[in-house]
RODO-2510 file (C-alpha; in nm, 4 decimals, decimal comma):
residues 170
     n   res          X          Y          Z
     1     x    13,0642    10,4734     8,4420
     2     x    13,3564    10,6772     8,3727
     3     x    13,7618    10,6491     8,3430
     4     x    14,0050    10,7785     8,6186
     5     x    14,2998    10,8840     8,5242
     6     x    14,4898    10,6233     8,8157
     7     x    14,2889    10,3458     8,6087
     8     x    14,0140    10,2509     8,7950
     9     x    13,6245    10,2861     8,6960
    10     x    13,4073    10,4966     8,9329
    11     x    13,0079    10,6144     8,8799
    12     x    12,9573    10,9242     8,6965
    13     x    12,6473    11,1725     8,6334
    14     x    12,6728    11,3631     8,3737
    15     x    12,4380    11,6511     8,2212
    16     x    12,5069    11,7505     7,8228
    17     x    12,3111    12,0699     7,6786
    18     x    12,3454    12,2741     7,3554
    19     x    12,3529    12,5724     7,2213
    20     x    12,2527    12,7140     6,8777
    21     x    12,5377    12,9755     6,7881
    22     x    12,6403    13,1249     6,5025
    23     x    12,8961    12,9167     6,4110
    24     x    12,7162    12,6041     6,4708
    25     x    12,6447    12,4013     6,8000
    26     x    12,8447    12,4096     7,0829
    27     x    12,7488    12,1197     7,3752
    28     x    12,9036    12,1580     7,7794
    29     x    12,9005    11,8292     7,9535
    30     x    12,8848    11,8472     8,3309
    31     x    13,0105    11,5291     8,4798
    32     x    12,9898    11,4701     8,8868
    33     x    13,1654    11,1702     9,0748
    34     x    12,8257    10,9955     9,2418
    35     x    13,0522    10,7165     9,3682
    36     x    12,9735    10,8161     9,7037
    37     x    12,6191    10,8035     9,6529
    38     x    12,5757    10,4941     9,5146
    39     x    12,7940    10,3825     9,8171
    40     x    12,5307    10,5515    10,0491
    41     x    12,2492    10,3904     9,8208
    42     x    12,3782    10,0660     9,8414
    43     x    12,4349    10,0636    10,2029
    44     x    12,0717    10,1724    10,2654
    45     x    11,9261     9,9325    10,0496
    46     x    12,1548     9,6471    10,2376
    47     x    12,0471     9,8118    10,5758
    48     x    11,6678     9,7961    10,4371
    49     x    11,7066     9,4292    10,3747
    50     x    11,8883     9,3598    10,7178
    51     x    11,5627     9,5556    10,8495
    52     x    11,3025     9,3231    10,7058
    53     x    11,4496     9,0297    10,7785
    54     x    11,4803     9,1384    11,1454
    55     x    11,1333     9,1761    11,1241
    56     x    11,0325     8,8569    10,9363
    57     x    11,2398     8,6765    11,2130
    58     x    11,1147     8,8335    11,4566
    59     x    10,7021     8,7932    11,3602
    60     x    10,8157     8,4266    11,2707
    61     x    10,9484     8,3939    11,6261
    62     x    10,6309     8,5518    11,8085
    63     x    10,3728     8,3331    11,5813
    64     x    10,5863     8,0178    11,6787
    65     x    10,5245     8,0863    12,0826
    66     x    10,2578     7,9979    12,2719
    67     x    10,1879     8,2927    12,4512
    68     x    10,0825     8,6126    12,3283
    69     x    10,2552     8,9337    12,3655
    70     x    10,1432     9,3141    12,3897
    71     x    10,3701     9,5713    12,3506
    72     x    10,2457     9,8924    12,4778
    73     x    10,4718    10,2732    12,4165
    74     x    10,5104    10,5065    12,6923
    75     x    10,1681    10,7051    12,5410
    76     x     9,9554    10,4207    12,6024
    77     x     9,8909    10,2327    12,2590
    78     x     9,9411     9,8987    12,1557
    79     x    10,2264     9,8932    11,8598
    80     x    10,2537     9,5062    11,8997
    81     x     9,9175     9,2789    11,9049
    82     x    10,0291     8,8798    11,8240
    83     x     9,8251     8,6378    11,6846
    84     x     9,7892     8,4598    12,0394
    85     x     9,6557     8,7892    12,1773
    86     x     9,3825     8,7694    11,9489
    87     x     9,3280     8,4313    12,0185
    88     x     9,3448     8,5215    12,3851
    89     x     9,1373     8,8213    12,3791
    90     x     8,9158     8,8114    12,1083
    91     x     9,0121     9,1614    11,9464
    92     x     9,2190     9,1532    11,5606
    93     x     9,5099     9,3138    11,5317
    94     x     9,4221     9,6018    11,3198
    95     x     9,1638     9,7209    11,5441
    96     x     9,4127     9,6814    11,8347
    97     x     9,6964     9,8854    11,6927
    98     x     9,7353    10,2098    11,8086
    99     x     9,4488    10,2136    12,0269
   100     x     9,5217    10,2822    12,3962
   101     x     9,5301     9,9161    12,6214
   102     x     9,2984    10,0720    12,8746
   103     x     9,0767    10,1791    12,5774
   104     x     8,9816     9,8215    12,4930
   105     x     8,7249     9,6617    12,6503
   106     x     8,9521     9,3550    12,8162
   107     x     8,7391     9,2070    13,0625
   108     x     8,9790     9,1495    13,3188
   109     x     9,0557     9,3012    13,6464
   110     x     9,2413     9,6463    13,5680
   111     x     9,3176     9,7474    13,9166
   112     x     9,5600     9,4365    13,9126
   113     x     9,6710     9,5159    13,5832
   114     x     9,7948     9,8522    13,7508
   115     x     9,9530     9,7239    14,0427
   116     x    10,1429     9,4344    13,7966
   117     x    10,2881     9,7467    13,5959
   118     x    10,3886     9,9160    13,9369
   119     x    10,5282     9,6008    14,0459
   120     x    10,6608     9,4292    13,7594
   121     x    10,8909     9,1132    13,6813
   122     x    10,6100     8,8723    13,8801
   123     x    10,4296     8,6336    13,6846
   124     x    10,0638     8,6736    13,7873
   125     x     9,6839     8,5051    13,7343
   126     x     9,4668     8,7411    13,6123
   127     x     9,0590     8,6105    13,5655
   128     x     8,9458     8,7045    13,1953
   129     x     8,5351     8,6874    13,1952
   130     x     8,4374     8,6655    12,8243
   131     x     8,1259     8,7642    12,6881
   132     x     7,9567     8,4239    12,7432
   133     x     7,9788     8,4418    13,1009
   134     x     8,2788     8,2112    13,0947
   135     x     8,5909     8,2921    13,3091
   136     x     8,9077     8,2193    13,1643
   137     x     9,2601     8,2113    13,3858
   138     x     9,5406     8,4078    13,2193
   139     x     9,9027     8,3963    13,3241
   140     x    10,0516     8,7093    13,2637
   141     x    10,4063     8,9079    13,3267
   142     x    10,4458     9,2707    13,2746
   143     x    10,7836     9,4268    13,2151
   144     x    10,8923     9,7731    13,1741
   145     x    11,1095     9,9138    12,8718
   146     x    11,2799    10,2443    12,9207
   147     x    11,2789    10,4211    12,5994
   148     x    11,3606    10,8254    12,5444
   149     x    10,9895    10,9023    12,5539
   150     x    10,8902    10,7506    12,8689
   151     x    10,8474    10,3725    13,0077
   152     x    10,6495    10,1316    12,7471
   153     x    10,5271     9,8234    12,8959
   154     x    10,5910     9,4317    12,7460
   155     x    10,2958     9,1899    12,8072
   156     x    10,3035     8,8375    12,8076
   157     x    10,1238     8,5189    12,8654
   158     x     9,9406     8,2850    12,8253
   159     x     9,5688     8,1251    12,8594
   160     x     9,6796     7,8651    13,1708
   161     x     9,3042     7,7820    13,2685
   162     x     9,3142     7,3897    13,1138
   163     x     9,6496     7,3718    13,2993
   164     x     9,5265     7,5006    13,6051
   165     x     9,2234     7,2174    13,6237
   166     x     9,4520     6,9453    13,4963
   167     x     9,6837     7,0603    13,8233
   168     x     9,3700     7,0616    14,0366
   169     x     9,2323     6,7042    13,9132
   170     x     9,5927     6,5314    13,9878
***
């Protein structure tokens, strides 16, 4: 820290070096106000914490919903795979991330996938046959996000196939 001369204390760098002479040693100090840099450190470091916190919020909220949601970008790939989608669809997350959705082998009807994404804002039932020759009913809604790069998709639902027979057997 150094010593303003209007009295206040402010963050100082400061190099010292030597040199042999004849007479002796002679030092130069260098000293360089890095107030403004520790401002600018500070408010990244606050900004980092804001960041992670948003984000810790934000995976809190999405594990403590009952639906899953997909987010797809505007190249094709999944940047957001929940823990219901893996319930839901029987792929992990890491293998799911950054893969492209029409890369993974969903077994559901993509043509109406398509026309959903074409069409969106509708909450749809879309058949998911799993590998045991069991169908399961999913409830889905697709909405579009315009970003800079292009249109990425949102994808949310749920697994509504006990609901649907309860609804039938009233």
């Amino acid at each position: 820290e150094g010593w303003h001369c209007d009295e206040y204390e402010f963050s100082i760098e400061r190099t010292v070096t030597s040199a042999k002479t004849q007479g002796g040693h002679v030092f130069s100090a260098f000293v360089r106000d890095i107030t403004g840099r520790k401002r600018a450190e500070q408010s990244l470091k606050e900004a980092k914490e804001r960041a992670e916190q948003a984000a810790r919020d934000r995976a809190g909220i999405l594990t403590a919903v009952d639906v899953f949601f997909i987010y797809v970008d505007a190249h094709g790939r999944v940047t957001e795979w929940t823990a219901m989608a893996e319930h839901t669809f029987g792929f992990a997350r890491n293998v799911v991330l950054d893969q492209r959705l029409q890369d993974l082998l969903i077994p559901w009807n993509w043509e109406e996938l398509a026309r959903m994404m074409q069409a969106p804002g509708e909450r749809k039932k879309v058949r998911l046959r799993r590998e045991n020759g069991t169908e399961r009913l999913i409830g889905i809604t697709v909405t579009p996000v315009e970003q800079g790069q292009g249109t990425c998709y949102i994808f949310m639902g749920k697994d509504i196939t006990e609901q649907v027979k309860l609804e039938h057997d009233i």
